[in-house]
LUMLUMDO-818269 format. One line per field, with one value per residue (C-alpha): residue in three letters; x, y, z; residue number from 1. Coordinates in steps of 0.02 Angstrom, whole numbers, plus 32768, in hexadecimal, padded with zeros to 4 digits. Example, Ala and Ser with C-alpha at 12.3 -4.5 7.8 and 13.67 -1.06 7.14 Angstrom:
type = [ALA_SER]
c1 = [8267_82AC]
c2 = [7F1F_7FCB]
c3 = [8186_8165]
seq = [1_2]
This chain:
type = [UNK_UNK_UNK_UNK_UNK_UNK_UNK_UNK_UNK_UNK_UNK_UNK_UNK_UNK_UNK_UNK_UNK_UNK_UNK_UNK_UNK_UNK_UNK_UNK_UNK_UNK_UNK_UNK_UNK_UNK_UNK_UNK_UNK_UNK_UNK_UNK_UNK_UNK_UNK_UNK_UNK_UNK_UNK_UNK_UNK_UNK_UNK_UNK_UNK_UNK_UNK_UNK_UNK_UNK_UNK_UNK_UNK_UNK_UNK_UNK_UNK_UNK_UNK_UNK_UNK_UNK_UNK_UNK_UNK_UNK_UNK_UNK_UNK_UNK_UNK_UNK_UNK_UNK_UNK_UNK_UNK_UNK_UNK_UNK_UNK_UNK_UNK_UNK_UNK_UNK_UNK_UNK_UNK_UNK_UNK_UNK_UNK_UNK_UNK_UNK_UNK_UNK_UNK_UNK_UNK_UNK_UNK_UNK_UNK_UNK_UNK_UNK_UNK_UNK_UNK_UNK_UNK_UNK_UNK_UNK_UNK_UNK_UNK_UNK_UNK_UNK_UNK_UNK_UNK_UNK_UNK_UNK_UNK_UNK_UNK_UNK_UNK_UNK_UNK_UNK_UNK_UNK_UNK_UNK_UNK_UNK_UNK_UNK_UNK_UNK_UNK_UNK_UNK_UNK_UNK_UNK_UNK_UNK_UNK_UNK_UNK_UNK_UNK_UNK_UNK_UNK_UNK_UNK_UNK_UNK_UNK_UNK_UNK_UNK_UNK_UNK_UNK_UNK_UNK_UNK_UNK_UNK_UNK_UNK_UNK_UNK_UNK_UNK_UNK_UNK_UNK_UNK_UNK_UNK_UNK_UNK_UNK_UNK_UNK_UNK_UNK_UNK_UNK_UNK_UNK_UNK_UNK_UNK_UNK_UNK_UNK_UNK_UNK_UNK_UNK_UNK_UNK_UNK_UNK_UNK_UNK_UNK_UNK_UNK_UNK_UNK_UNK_UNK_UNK_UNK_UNK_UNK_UNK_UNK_UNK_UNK_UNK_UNK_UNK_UNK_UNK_UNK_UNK_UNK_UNK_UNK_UNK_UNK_UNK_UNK_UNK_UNK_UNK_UNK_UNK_UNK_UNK_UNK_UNK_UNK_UNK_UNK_UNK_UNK_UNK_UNK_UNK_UNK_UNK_UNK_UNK_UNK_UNK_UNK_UNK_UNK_UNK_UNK_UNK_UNK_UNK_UNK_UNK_UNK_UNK_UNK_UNK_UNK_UNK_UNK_UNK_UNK_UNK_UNK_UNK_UNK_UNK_UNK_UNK_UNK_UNK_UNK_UNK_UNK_UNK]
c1 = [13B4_13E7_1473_14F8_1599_15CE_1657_1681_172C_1748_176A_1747_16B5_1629_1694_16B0_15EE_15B3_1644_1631_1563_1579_1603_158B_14F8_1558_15D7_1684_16AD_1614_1654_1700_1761_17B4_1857_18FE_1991_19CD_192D_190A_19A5_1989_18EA_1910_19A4_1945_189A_180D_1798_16DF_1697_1728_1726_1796_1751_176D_175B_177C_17FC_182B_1871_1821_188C_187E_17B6_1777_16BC_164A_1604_1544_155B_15E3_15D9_1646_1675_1720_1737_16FF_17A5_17C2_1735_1793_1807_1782_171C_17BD_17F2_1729_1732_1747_16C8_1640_15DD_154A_14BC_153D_14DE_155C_1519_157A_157D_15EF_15B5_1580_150A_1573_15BA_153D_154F_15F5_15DD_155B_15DE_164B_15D3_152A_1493_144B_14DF_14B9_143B_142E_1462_1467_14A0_1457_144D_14F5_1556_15F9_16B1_1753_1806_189A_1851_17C7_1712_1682_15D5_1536_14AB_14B4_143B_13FA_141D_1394_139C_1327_1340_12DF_1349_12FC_138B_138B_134C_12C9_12EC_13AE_133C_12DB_1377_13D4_1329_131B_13C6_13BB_1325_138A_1419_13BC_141C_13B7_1365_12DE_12A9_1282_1231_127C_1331_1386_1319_1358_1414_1407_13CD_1458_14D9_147D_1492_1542_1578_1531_155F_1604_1653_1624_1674_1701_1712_1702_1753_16B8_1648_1578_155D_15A4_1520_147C_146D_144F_14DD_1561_158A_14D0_14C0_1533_14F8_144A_1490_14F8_1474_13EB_146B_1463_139B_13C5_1431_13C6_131E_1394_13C1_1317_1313_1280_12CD_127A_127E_1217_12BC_132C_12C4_12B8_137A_139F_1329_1390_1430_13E6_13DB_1491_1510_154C_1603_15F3_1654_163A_16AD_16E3_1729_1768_17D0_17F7_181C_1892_18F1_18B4_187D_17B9_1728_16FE_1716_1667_1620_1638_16A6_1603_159B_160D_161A_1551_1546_159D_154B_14A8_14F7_14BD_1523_1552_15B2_159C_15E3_1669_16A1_16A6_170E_1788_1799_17BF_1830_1888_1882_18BC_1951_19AF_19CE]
c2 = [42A4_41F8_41CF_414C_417C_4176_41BB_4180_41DA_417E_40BD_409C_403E_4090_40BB_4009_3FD6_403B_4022_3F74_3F77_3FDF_3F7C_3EE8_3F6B_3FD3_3FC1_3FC7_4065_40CA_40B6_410E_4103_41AC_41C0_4206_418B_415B_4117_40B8_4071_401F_3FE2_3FA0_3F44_3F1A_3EF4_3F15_3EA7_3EA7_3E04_3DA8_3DC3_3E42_3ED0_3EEE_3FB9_4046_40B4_416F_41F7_42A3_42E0_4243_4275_42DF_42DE_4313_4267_4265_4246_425D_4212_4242_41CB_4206_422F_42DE_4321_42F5_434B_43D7_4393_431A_43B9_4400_4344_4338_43F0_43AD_4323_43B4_43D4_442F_4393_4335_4315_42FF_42A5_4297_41E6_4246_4248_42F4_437A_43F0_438E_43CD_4480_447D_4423_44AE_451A_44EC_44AC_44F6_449B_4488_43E8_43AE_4332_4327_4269_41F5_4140_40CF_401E_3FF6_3F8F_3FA2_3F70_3F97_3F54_3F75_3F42_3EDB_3F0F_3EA5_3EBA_3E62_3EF4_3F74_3FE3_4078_411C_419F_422F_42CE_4381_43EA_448D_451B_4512_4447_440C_438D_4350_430F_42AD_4261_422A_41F2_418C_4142_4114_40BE_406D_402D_3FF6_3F82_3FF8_4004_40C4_414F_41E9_4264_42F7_4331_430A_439A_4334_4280_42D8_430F_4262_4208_426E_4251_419D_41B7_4220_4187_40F5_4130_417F_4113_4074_40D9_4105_402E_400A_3F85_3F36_3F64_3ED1_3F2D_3FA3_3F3D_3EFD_3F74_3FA5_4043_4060_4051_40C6_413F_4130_4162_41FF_4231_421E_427A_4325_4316_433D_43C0_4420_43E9_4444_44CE_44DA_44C6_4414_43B0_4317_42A4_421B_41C0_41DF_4181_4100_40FF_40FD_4077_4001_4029_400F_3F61_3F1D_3F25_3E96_3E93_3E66_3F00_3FAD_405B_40BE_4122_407E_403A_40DB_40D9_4011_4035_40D5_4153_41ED_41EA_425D_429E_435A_4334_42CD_4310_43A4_43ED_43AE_4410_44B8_44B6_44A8_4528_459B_4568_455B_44BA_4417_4376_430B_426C_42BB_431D_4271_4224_42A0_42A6_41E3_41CF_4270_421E_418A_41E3_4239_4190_4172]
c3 = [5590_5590_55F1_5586_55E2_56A2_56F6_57AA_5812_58BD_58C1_597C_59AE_5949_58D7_58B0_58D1_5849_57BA_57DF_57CA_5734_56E2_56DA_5690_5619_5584_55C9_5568_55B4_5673_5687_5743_573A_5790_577C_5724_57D9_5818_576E_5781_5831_57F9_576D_57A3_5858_5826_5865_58A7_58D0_592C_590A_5848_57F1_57A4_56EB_56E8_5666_56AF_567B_568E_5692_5608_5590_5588_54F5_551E_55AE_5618_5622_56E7_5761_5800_5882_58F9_594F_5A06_5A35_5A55_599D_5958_592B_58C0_5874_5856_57E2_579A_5753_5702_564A_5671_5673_55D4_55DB_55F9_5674_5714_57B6_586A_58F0_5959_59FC_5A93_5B01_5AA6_5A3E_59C1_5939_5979_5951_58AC_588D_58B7_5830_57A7_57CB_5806_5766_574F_5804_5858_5925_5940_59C9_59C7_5A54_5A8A_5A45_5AAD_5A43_5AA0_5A22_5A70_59FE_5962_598C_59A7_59EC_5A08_5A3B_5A12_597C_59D2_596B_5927_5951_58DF_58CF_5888_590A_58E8_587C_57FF_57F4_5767_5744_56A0_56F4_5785_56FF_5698_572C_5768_56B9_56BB_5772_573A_5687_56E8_577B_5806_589D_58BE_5901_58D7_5972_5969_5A05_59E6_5A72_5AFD_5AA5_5AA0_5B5A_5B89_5B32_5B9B_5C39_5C15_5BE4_5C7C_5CD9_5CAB_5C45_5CD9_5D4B_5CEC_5CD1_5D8A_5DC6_5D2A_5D09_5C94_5C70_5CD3_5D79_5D76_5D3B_5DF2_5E9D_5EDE_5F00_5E4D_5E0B_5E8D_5E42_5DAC_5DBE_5E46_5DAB_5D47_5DAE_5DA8_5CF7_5D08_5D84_5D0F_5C6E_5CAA_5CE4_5C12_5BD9_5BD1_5C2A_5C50_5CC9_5D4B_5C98_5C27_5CAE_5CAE_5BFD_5BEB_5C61_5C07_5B69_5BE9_5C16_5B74_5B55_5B7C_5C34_5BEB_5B8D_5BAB_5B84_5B2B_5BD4_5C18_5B90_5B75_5C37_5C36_5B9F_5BFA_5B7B_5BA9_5BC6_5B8E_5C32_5C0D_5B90_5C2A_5CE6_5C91_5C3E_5CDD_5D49_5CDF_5CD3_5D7F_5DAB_5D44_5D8C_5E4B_5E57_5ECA_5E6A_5ED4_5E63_5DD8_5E36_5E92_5DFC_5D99_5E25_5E20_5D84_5D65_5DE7_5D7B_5CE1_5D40_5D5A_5CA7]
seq = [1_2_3_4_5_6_7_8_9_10_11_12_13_14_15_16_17_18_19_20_21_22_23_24_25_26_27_28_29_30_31_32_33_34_35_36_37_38_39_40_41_42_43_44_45_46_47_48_49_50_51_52_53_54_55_56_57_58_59_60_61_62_63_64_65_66_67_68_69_70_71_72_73_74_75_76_77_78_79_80_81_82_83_84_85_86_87_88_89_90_91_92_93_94_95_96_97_98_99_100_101_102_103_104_105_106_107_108_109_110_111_112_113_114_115_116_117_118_119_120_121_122_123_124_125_126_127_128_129_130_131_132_133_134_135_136_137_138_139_140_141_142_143_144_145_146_147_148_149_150_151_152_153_154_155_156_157_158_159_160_161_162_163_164_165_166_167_168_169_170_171_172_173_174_175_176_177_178_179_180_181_182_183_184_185_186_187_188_189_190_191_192_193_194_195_196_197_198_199_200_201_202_203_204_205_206_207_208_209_210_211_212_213_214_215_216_217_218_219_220_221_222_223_224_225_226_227_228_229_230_231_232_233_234_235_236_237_238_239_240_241_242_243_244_245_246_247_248_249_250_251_252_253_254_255_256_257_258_259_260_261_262_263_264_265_266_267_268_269_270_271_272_273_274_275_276_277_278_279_280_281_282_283_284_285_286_287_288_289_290_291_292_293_294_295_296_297_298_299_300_301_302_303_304_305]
């Protein structure tokens, strides 16, 4: 299958990153923003800006579209999953292929869940260094999206569209064969550096040198491996590594979404970071002290406002 049109629900910072990089690859009327009318309305009559420039997008609603999109790519919040997963319901033909850019690892289950596996593709986007405030996003480094279909009921021929497609389009991406360990990885990063921005309310650059919050990180991180080899999962002193090299290469003005959400007052996604952490380790009876400090610090955080 060839993929012609693209559908992308979420307009934070990835959101943004990839309408913006398609926009520039695609004919206007093959990348739709879906949305409901009050959303349009405040971005159309707020902008929204990438780098500086405003962004010229497509916007829709789900009701005002007639025919399946070729891809979907879901790039809301995880607490709004669920109501993305209903608003893209008349987006899904039979050939439409869906990947998730949220953080943790269960957004595709629970895309599966709803659409079947044979419309979803295990996704991870890395390397981004992505900041949105109000309605301006910035960014230094696109990073990549690493996709891979290593489920029974995947299919092939949709990693081979979506690949062509990448390839067509100039946007940055890898195919792993191992895409649970490269999803389990990504949220070790995450409940790393994420929370623990959040928690000092700081910048990448606060944690590139020595130091108490690199510190935390890499305790934070290091439970994550715990619990991952617990589930299955053999991650390694080699995949932190790995991950803070892809960590390095981002700007040190840059935030993650965690702080940004935390900076802004909004309520955070730690119930997908130290709130998974946490529930895993009790189940496997296992201490966590990072994670559980930082959860309390910035509940505590989240309680003032």
């Amino acid at each position: 299958m060839t993929i012609q049109s693209i559908s992308i629900i979420g307009l934070g910072a990835l959101g943004i990153l990839y309408a913006e990089h398609f926009t520039k690859h695609l004919h206007n009327e093959n990348l739709q923003i879906i949305a409901d009318e009050s959303r349009i309305q405040r971005y159309e009559s707020q902008g929204i800006y990438c780098n500086g420039e405003l962004c010229h997008f497509n916007y829709a609603t789900p009701g005002s579209i007639h025919t399946p999109s070729d891809l979907i790519i879901v790039a809301t919040k995880f607490e709004g999953l669920e109501e993305a997963i209903q608003t893209i319901k008349p987006l899904v033909g039979e050939q439409t292929i869906i990947l998730s850019v949220i953080n943790g690892i269960i957004s595709e289950e629970m895309l599966a869940e709803a659409f079947g596996y044979q419309h979803v593709l295990y996704c991870v986007a890395q390397g981004m260094d992505a900041v949105k405030q109000k309605n301006q996003m910035t960014y230094v480094n696109k990073g990549l999206l690493c996709i891979g279909n290593d489920h029974p009921e995947m299919s092939s021929q949709a990693l081979s569209s979506v690949a062509t497609f990448f390839e067509k389009s100039q946007l940055p991406f890898e195919i792993d064969a191992n895409m649970r360990h490269r999803l389990w990885g990504k949220f070790m990063l995450n409940v790393g550096v994420n929370q623990t921005l959040a928690s000092i309310e700081g910048k990448y650059g606060d944690i590139f040198l020595d130091g108490p919050p690199r510190q935390t990180m890499v305790g934070a991180m290091r439970e994550v491996i715990q619990i991952a080899n617990l589930e299955g999962v053999a991650l390694t002193e080699s995949d932190l590594d790995y991950w803070l090299q892809v960590l390095s290469k981002l700007s040190p003005d840059g935030k993650p979404s965690m702080a940004q959400d935390v900076g802004a007052k909004r309520k955070s996604e730690l119930p997908l970071f130290a709130g998974t952490v946490l529930k895993l380790a009790r189940k496997h009876q296992l201490a966590v002290p990072y994670n559980e400090s930082l959860y309390d610090i910035i509940t505590q955080k989240e309680m003032l406002y």
